[in-house]
FIGUZA-569382 format. One line per 2 residues: number of its first residue (from 1); their letters; for each residue y, x, z of N, C-alpha, C. Coordinates in Angstrom, 3 decimals, decimal comma. Each point is the difference from the previous one (the first is absolute). Layout:
<recs>
NUM) A) Y X Z Y X Z Y X Z ~ ...
</recs>
This chain:
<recs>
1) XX) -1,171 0,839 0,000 1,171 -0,839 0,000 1,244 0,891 0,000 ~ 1,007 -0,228 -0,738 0,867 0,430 -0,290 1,611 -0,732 -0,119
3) XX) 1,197 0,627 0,708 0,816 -0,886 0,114 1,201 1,194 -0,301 ~ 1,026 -0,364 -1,074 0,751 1,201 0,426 -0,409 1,381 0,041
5) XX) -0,753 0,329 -0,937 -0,791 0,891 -0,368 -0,291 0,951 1,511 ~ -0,326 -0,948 1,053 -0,967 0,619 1,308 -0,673 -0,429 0,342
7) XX) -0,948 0,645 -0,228 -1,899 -0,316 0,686 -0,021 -0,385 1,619 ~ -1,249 -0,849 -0,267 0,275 -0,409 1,863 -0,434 1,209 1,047
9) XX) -0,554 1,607 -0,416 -0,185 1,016 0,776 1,384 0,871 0,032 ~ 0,975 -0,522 -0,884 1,444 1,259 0,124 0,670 -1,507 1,298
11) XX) -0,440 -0,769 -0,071 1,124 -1,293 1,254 -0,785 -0,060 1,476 ~ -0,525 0,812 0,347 -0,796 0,071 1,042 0,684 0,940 1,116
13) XX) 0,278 -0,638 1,289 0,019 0,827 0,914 2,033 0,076 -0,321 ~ 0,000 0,776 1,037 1,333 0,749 0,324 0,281 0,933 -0,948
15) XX) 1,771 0,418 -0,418 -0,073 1,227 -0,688 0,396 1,010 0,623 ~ -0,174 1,388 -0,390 -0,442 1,300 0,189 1,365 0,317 1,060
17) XX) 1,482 -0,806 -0,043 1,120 0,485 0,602 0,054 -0,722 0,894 ~ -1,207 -1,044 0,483 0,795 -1,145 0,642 0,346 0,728 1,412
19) XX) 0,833 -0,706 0,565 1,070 0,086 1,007 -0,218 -0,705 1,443 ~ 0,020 -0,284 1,015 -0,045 -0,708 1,364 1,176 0,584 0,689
21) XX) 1,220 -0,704 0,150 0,706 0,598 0,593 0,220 -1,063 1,668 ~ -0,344 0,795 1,136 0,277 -1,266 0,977 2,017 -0,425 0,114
23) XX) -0,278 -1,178 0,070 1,691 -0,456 0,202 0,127 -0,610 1,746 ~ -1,447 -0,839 -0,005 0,318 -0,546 1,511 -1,308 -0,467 0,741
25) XX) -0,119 -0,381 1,184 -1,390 -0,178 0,239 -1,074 -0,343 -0,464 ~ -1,402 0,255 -0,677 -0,622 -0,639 -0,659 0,863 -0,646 -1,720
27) XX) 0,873 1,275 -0,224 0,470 -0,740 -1,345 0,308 1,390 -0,336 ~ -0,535 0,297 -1,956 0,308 1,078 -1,050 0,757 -0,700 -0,776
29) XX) 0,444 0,709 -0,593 0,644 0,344 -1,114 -0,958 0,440 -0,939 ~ -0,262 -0,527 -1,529 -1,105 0,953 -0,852 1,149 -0,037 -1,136
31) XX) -0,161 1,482 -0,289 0,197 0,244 -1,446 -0,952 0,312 -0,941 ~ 0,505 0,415 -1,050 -1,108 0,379 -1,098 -1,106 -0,590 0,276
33) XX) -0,437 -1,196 -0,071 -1,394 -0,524 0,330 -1,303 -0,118 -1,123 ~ 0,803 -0,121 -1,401 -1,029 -0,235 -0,720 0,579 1,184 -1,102
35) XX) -1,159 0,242 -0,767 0,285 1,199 -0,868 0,495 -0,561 -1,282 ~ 1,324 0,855 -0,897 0,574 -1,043 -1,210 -0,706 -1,075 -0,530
37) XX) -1,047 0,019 -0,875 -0,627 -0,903 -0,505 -0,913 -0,968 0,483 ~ -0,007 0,268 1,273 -0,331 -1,576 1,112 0,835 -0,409 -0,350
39) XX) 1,506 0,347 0,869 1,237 -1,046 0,030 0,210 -0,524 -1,821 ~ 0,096 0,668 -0,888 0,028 -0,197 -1,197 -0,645 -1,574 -0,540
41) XX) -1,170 -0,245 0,778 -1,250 -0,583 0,136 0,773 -1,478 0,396 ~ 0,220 0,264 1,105 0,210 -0,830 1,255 1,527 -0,666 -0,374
43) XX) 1,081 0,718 -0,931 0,889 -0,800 0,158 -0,063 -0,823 -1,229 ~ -1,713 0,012 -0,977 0,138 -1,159 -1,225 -0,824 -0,663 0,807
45) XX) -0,406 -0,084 0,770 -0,634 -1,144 0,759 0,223 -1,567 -0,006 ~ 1,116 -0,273 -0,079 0,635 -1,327 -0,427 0,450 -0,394 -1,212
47) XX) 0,093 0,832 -1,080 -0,045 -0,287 -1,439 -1,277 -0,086 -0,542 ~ -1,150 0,110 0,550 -1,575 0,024 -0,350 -0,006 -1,693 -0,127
49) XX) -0,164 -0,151 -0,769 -0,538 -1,240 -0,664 -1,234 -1,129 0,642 ~ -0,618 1,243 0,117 -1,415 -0,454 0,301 -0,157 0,024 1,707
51) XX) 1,023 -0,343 0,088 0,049 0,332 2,105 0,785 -1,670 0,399 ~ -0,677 -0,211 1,135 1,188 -1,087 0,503 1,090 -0,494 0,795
53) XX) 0,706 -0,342 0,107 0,594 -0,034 1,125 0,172 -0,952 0,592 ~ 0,301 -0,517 1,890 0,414 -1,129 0,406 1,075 0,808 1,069
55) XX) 0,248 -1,553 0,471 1,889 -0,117 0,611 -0,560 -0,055 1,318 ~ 0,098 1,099 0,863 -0,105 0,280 1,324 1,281 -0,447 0,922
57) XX) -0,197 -0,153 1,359 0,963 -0,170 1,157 0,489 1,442 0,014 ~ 1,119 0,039 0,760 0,661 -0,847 -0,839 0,286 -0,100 -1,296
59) XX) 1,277 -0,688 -0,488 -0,135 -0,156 -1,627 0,381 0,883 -0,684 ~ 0,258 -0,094 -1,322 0,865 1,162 -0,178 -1,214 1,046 -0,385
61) XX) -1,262 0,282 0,104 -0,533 1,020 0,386 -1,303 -0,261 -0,775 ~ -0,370 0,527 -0,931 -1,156 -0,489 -1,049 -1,183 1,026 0,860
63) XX) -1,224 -0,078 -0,173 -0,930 0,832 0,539 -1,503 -0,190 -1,080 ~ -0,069 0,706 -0,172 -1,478 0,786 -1,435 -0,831 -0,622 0,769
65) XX) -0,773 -1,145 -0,607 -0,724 -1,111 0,787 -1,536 0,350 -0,780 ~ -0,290 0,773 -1,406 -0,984 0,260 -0,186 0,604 0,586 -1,566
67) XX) -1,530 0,789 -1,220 0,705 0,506 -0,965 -0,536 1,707 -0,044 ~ 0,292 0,369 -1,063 -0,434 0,902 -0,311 -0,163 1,533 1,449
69) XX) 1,108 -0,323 0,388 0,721 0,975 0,979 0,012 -0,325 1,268 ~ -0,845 -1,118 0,485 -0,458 -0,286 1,519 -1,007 0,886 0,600
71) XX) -1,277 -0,297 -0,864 -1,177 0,705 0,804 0,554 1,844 -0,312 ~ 1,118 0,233 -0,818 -0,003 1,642 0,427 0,604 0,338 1,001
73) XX) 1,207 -0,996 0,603 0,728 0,010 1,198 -1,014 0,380 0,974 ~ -0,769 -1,194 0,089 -1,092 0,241 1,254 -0,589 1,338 0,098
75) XX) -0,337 0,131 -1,332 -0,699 1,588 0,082 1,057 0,399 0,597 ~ 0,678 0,463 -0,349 1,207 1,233 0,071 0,031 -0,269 1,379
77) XX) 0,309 -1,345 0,351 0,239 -0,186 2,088 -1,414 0,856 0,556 ~ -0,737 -0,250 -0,397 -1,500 0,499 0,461 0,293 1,404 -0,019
79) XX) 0,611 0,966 -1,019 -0,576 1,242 0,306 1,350 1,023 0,458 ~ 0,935 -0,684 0,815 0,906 0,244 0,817 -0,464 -0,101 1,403
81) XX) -0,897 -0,405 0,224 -0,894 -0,176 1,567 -0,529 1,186 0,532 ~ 0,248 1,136 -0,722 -0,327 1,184 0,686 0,822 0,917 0,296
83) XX) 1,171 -0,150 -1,164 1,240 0,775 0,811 1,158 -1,071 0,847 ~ -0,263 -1,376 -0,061 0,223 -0,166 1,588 -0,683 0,152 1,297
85) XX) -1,281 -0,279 -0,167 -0,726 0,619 0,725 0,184 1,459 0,731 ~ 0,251 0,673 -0,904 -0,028 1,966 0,702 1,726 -0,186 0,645
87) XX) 0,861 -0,794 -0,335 1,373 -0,190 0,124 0,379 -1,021 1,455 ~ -0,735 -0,858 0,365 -0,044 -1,038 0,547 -1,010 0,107 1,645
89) XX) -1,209 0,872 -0,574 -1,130 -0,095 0,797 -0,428 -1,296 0,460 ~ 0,077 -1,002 -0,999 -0,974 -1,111 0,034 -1,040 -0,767 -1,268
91) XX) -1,068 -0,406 0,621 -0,558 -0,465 -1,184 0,844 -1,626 -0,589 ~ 0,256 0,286 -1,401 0,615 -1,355 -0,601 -0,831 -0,705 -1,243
93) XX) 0,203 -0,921 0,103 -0,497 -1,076 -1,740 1,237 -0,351 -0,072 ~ -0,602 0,320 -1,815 1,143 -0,686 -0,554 0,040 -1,919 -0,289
95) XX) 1,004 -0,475 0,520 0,016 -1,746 0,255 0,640 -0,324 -1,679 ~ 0,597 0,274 -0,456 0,280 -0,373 -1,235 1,419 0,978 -0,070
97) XX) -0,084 0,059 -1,460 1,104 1,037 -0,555 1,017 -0,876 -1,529 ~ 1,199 -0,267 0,337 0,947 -0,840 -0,706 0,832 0,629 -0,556
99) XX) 0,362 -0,631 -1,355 1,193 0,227 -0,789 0,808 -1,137 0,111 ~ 1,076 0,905 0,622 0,978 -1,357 0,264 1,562 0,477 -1,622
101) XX) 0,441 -1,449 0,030 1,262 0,569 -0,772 0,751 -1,052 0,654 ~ 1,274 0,780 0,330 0,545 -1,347 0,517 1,427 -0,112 -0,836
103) XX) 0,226 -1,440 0,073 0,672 0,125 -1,032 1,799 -0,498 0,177 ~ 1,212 -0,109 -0,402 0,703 0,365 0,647 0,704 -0,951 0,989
105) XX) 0,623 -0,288 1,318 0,113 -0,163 1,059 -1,373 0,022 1,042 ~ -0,641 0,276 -0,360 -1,427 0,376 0,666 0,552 0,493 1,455
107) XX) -0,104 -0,406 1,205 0,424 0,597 1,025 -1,442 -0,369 0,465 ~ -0,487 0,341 2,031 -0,938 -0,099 0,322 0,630 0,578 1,793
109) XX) 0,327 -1,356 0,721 0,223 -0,155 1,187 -0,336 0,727 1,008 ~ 0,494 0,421 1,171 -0,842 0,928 1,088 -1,493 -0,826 0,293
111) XX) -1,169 1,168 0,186 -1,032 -0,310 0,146 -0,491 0,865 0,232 ~ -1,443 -0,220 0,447 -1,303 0,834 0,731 -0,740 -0,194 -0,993
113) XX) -0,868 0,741 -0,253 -1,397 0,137 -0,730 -1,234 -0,746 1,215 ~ -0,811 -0,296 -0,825 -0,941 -1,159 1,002 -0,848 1,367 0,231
115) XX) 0,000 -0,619 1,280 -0,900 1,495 1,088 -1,301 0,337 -0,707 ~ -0,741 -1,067 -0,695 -0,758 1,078 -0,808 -0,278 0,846 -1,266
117) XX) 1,574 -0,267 -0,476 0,469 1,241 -0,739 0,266 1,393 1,026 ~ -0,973 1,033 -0,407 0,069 0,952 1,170 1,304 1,087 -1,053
119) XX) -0,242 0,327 -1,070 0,641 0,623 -1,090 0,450 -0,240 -0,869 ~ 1,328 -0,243 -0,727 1,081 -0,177 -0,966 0,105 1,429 -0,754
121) XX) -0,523 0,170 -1,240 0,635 0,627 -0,643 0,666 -0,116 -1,560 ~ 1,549 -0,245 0,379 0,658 -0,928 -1,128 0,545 1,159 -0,741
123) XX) -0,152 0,060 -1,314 0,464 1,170 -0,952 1,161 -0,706 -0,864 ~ 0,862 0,085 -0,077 0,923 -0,422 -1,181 -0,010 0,603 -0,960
125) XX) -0,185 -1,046 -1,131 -0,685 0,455 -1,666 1,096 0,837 -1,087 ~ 1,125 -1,254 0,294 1,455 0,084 -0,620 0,992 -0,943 0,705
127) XX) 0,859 0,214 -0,487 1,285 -1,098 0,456 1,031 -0,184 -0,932 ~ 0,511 -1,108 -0,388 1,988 -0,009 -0,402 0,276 -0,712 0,358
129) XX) 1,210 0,635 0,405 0,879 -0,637 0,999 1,021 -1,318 -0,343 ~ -0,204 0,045 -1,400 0,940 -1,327 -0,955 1,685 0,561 1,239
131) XX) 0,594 0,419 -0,196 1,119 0,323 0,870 0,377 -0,155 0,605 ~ -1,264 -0,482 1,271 0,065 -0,509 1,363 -0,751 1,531 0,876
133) XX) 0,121 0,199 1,090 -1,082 1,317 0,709 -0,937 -1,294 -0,154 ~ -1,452 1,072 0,001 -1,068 0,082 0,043 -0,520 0,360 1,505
135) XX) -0,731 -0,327 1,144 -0,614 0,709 1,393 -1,808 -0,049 0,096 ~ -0,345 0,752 0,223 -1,279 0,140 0,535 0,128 -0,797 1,069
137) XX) -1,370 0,057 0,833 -0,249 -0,819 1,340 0,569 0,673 0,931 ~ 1,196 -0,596 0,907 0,629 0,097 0,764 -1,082 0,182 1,652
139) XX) -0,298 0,764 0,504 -0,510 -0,248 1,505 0,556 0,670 1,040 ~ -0,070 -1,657 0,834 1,431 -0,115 0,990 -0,632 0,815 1,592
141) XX) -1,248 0,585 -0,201 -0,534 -0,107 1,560 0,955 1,475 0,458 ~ 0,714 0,773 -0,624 0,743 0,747 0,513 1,398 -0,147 -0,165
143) XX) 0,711 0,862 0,884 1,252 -0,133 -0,359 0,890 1,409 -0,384 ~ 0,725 0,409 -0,866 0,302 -1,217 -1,292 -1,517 -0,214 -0,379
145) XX) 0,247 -1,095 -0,825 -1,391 -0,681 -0,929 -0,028 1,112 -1,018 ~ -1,323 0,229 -0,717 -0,158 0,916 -1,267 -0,843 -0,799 -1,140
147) XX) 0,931 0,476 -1,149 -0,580 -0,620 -1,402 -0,580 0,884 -0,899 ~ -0,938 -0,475 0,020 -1,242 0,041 -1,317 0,852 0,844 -1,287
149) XX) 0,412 1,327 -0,308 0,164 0,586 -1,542 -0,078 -1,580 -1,189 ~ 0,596 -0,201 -0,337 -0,356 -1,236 -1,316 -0,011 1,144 -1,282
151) XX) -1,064 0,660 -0,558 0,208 1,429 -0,467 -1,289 -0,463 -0,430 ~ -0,428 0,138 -1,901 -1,018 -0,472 0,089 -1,199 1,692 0,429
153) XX) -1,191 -0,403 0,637 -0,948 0,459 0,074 0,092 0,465 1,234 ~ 0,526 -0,820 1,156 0,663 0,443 1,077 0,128 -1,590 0,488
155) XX) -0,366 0,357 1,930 -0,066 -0,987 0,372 0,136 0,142 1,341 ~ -1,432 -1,029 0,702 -0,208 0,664 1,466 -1,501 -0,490 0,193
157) XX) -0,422 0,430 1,567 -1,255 -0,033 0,272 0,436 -0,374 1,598 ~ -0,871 -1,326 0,223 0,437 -0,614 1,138 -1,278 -0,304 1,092
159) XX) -0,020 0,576 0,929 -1,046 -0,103 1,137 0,092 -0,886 0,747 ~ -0,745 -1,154 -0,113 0,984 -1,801 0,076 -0,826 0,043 1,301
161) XX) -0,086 0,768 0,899 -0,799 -0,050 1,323 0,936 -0,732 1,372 ~ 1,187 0,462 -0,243 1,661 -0,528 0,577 0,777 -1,207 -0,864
163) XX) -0,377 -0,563 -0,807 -0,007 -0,986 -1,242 1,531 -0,294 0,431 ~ 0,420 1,420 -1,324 1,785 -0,106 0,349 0,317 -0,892 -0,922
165) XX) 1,440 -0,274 -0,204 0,477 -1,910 -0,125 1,021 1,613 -0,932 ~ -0,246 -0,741 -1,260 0,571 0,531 -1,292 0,582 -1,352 -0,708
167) XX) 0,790 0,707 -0,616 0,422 -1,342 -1,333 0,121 0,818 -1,433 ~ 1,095 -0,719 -0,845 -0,112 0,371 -1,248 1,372 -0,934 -0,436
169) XX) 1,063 0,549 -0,592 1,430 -0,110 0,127 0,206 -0,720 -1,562 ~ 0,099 -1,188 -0,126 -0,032 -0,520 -1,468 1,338 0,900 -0,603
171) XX) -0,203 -0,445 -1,616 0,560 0,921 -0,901 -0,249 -0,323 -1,131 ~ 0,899 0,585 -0,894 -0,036 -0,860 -1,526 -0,681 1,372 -0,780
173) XX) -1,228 -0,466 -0,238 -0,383 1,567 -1,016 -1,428 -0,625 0,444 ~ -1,009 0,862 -0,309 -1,569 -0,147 -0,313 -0,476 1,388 0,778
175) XX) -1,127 -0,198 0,431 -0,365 0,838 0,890 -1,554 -0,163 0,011 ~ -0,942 0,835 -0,813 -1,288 0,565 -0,233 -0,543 0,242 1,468
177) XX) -1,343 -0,085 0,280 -0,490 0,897 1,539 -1,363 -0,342 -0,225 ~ -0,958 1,105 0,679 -1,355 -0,865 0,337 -0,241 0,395 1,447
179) XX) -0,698 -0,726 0,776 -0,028 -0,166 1,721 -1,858 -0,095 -0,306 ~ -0,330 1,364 0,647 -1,150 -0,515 0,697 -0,460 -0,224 0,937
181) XX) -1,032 -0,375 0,730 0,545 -1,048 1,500 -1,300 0,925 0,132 ~ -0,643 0,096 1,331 -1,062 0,798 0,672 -0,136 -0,800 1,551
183) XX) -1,336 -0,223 0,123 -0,286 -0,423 1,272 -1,100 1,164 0,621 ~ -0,269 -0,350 1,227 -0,960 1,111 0,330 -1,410 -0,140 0,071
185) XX) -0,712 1,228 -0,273 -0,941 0,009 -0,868 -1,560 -0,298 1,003 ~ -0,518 -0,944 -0,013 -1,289 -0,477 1,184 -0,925 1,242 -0,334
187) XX) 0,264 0,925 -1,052 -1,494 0,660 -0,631 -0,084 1,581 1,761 ~ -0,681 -0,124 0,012 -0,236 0,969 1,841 -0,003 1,112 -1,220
</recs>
C-alpha cells in the first residue's frame, strides 16, 4: 500500500530527531516527531478520497472515522509503545489513534481527559491561521499556563495521571493533528 509515494514500513514509529522536551509536571513538549515523509503522509490525510470523515464534539472538528489511512494510524499508535514505554516507565495500549481537522472557529473548552486516558500524544500535522493566531492546547495546571508549539510535527505528550484541565482557544484558520490516546497495559 502506497500513499504519497510512502510505504507503510518508512510511517512507522518515531523519527530519528524526535525531541521530549519537559515543560511541566507530567507534560513534554515533542519536536521532530515524525520523519519528513510520514508528516508528508499525514498532512494528505484528509484529501484521500477514499477515507471518511464525521463531525465530532465538539463541532467544528471533523475526525477520520474510517478509509484508507485509519488502520495505518493504529499501526503507527502501536509501534510508539516502546519509546513511551523506555520514556515513561509504564506499560501502555494503544486505545485509538485520530485525525482530527478542525475547522475554523473550532475552539475546545477547559477540560480533563477521562481518567482512563492514561496518555495523550497530540502531534500537530499543519495549521493556517486564515489571519487570526492559531494555539495549540493550552494547559492550565500550572502557572503561567503553557502552550502546545502549533508548529507542524510538534506537539506534546501528556501523562493524564493528574488529568490536567486544558483547553483549546478558537480561531479562524484550520488546524491538522493526530492524538493517540494510551491506556495501561493489563499484559504482566
Amino acid at each position: 500500500m502506497t500513499h504519497s509515494n510512502t510505504t507503510v514500513p518508512e510511517v512507522n514509529g518515531f523519527g530519528q530527531t524526535v525531541n521530549f522536551n519537559p515543560v511541566a509536571p507530567n507534560l513534554w513538549f515533542v519536536h521532530d516527531t515524525f520523519d519528513q515523509s510520514t508528516l508528508h503522509w499525514m498532512q494528505g490525510i484528509y484529501v484521500d478520497m477514499n477515507n471518511t470523515f464525521e463531525v465530532t464534539r465538539p463541532d467544528k472538528r471533523l475526525q477520520l472515522a474510517d478509509g484508507n489511512d485509519y488502520r495505518k494510524l493504529q499501526d503507527i499508535g502501536v509501534s510508539l509503545v516502546p519509546k513511551l514505554k523506555e520514556l515513561l516507565n509504564i506499560k501502555l495500549n494503544l486505545m485509538v489513534a485520530k485525525f482530527w481537522l478542525d475547522l475554523p472557529e473550532f475552539g475546545c473548552q477547559p477540560h480533563g481527559d477521562s481518567k482512563e486516558i492514561i496518555v495523550t500524544l497530540q502531534v500537530y500535522i499543519d495549521a493556517k491561521d486564515g489571519g487570526d493566531p492559531l494555539y495549540g492546547a493550552e494547559f492550565m495546571h500550572v502557572e503561567p499556563s503553557v502552550t502546545a508549539p502549533l508548529l507542524p510535527n510538534c506537539g506534546y505528550l501528556n501523562l493524564n495521571t493528574d488529568q490536567k484541565v486544558h483547553q483549546v482557544e478558537a480561531g479562524i484558520g484550520v488546524r491538522q493533528s493526530i492524538a493517540f490516546q494510551y491506556n495501561l497495559s493489563t499484559d504482566s
